[in-house]
C-alpha positions as CSV (number, residue, x, y, z in Angstrom):
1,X,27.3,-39.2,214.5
2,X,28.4,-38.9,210.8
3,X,29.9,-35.6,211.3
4,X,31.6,-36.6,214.9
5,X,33.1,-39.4,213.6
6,X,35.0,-38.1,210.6
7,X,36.0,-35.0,212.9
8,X,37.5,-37.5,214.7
9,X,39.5,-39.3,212.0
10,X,40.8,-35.4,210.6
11,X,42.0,-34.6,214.0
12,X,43.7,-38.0,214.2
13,X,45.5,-37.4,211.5
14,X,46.2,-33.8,211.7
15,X,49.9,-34.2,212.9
16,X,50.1,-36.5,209.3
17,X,48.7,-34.2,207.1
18,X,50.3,-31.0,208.4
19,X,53.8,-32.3,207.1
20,X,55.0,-30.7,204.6
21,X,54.5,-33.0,201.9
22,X,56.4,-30.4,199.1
23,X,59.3,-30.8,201.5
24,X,59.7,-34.4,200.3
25,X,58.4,-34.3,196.9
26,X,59.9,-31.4,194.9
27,X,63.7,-32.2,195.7
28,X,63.3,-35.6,194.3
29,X,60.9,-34.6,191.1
30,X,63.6,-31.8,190.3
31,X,66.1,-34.5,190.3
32,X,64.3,-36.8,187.8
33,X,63.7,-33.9,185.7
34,X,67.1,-32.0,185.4
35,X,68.8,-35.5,184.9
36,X,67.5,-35.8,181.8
37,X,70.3,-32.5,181.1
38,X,73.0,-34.4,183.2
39,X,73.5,-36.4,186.5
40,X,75.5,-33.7,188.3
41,X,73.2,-30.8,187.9
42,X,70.6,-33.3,188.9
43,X,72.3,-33.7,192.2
44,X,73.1,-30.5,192.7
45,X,69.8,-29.3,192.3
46,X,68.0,-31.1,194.6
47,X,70.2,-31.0,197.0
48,X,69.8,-26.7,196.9
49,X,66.4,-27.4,196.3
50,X,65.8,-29.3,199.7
51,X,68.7,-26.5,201.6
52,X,66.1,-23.9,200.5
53,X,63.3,-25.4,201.5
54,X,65.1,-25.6,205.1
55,X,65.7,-22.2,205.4
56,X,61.9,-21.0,203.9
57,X,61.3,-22.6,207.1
58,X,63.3,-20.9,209.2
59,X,62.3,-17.7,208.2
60,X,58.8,-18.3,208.4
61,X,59.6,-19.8,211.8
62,X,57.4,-23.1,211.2
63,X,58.4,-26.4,211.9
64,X,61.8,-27.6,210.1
65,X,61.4,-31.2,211.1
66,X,59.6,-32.5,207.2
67,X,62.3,-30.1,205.5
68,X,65.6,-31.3,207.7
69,X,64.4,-35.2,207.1
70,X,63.9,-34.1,203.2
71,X,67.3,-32.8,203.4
72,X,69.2,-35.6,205.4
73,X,67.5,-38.2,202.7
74,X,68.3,-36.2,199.6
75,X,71.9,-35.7,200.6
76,X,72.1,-39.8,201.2
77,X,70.1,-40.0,198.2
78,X,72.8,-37.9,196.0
79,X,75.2,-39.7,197.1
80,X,74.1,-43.5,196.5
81,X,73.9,-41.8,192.7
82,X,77.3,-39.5,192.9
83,X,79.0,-42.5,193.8
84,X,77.7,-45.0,191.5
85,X,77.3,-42.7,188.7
86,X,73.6,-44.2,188.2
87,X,70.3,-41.7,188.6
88,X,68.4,-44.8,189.9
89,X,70.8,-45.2,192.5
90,X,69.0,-42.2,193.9
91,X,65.9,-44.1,195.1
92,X,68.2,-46.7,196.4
93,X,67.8,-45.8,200.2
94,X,64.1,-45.8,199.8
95,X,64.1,-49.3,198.2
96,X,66.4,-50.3,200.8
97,X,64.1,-48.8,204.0
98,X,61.0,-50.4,202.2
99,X,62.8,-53.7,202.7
100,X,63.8,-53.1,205.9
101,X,59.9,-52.1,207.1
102,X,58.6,-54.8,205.6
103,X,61.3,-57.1,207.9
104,X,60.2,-55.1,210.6
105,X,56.9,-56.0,209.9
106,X,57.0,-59.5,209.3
107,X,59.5,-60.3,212.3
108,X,56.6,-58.3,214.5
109,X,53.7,-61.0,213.4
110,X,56.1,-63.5,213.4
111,X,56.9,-63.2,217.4
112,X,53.8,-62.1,218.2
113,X,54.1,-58.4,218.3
114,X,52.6,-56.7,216.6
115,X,54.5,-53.2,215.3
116,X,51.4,-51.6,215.1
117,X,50.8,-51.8,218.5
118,X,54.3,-51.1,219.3
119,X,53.8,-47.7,217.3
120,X,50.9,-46.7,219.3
121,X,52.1,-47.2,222.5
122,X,55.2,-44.6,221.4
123,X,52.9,-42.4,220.0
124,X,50.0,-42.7,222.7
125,X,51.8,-43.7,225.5
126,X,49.3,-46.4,226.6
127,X,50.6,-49.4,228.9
128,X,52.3,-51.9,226.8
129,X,50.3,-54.4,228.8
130,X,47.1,-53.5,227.8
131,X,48.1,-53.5,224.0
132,X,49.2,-57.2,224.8
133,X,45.5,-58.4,225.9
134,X,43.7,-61.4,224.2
135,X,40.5,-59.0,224.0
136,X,42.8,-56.6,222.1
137,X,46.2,-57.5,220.6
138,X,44.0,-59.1,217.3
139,X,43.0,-55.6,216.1
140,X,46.5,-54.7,216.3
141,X,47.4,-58.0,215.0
142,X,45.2,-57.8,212.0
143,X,46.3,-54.5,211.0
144,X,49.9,-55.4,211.0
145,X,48.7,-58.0,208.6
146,X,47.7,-55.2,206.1
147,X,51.0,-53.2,206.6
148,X,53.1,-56.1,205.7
149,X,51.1,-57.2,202.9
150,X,51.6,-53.3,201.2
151,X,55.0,-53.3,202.5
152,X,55.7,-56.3,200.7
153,X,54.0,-54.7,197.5
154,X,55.8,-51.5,197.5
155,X,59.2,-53.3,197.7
156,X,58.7,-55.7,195.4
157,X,57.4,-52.9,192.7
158,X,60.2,-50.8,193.7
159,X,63.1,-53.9,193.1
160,X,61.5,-54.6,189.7
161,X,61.7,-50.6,188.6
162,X,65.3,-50.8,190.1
163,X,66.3,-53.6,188.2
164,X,65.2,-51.8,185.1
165,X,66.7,-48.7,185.4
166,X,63.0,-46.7,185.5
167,X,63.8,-43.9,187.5
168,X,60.6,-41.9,186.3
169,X,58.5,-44.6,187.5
170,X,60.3,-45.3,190.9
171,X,59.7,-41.6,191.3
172,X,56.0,-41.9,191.1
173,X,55.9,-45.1,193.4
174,X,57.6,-43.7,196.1
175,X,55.3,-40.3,195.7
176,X,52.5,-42.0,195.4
177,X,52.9,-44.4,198.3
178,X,54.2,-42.4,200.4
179,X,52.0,-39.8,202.2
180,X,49.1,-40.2,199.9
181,X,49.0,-43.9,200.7
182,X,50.0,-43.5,204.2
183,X,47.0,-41.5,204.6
184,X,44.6,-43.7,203.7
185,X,45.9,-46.9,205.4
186,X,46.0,-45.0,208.7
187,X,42.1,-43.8,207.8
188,X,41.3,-47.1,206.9
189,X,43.2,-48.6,210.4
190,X,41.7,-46.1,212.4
191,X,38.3,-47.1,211.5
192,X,38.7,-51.2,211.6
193,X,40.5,-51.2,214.7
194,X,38.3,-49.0,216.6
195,X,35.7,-51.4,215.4
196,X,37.3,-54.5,216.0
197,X,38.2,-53.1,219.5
198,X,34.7,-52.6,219.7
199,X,33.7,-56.4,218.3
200,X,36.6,-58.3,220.7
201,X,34.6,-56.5,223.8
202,X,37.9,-55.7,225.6
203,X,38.3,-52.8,227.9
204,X,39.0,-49.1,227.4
205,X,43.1,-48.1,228.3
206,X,41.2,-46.4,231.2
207,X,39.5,-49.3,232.2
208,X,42.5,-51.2,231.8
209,X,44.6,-49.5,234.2
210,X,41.6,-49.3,236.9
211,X,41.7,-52.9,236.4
212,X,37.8,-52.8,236.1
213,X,35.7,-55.6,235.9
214,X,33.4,-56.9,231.9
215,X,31.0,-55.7,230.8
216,X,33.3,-53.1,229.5
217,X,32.6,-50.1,228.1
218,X,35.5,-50.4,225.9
219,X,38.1,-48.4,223.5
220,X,36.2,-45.2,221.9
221,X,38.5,-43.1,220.4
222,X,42.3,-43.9,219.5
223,X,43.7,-47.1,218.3
């Protein structure tokens, strides 16, 4: 059971994992490292850096969607710093969208809907209806809780850095919780809300739509 149920959580997440994670992180680490020689190689670096990275992909015929999204953000990026003639500026945009999700989030819990359920109804394409359920909107409920709570975290860390001018340490922050901590927050969401699917005793999407009668069998796999 074990074994079937961390097979489950892998597959799950395969579509995260696969990204190309170098895609987003070596652009922005050559950045912090050649400005320490001077801005403008800085910029121009990761910028060739992430152009490169685009057409690796091509050749090797693989998915360019990671490496064009590193490439849109690192030519914004450059030019939050060009402009302003400040490295930190760089991480600007990502300080900015952290605000911006953590709005996002809050607004959700604040009317009632939850983004977390409006992100698996995109993703899954289940009814919206069923997501709005007393027997199941809580799970999705709660786990928009935890998103806006490390939301919240990340942007505040990320302002304070800003305001001092770190921009080895805003590096690491945004590395670190980005896919790594992504990961684990949709391991650890999987898990609770198929268990708190299970503990509200609502019915499965299937049963939903059949508009079957409790006992239900309930939610099994996907949240």
């Amino acid at each position: 059971m074990a074994t079937s149920k961390r097979q489950e959580i892998i597959e799950e997440l395969r579509s995260v994992i696969k990204g190309k994670t170098l895609d987003a992180l070596i652009p922005p680490l050559a950045f912090v490292i050649l400005n320490n020689i001077d801005l403008l190689v800085a910029i121009f670096s990761a910028i060739g850096l992430s152009l490169m990275l685009v057409a690796i992909r091509m050749i090797q015929k693989k998915t360019m969607t990671y490496a064009l999204y590193g490439l849109v953000g690192v030519l914004i990026a450059s030019a939050f710093a060009y402009f302003a003639e400040s490295a930190t500026n760089y991480f600007l945009p990502q300080v900015i969208s952290s605000a911006a999700f953590f709005l996002v989030a809050f607004l959700s819990i604040l009317f009632n809907r939850p983004i977390a359920a409006y992100l698996s109804h995109l993703t899954r394409g289940w009814p919206i209806s069923w997501y709005r359920r007393k027997d199941v909107l809580p799970a999705y409920r709660e786990v928009t809780y935890v998103w806006t709570i490390l939301l919240l975290v990340r942007m505040v860390v990320q302002i304070v850095l800003f305001i001092e001018d770190d921009v080895m340490r805003l590096f690491w922050v945004n590395a670190l919780t980005g896919l790594p901590t992504t990961i684990i927050v949709l391991v650890l969401s999987y898990v609770y809300g198929i268990w708190r699917l299970s503990a509200l005793q609502g019915p499965s999407v299937e049963e939903h739509e059949e508009g079957a009668l409790p006992p239900y069998v309930g939610q099994k796999r996907g949240f």
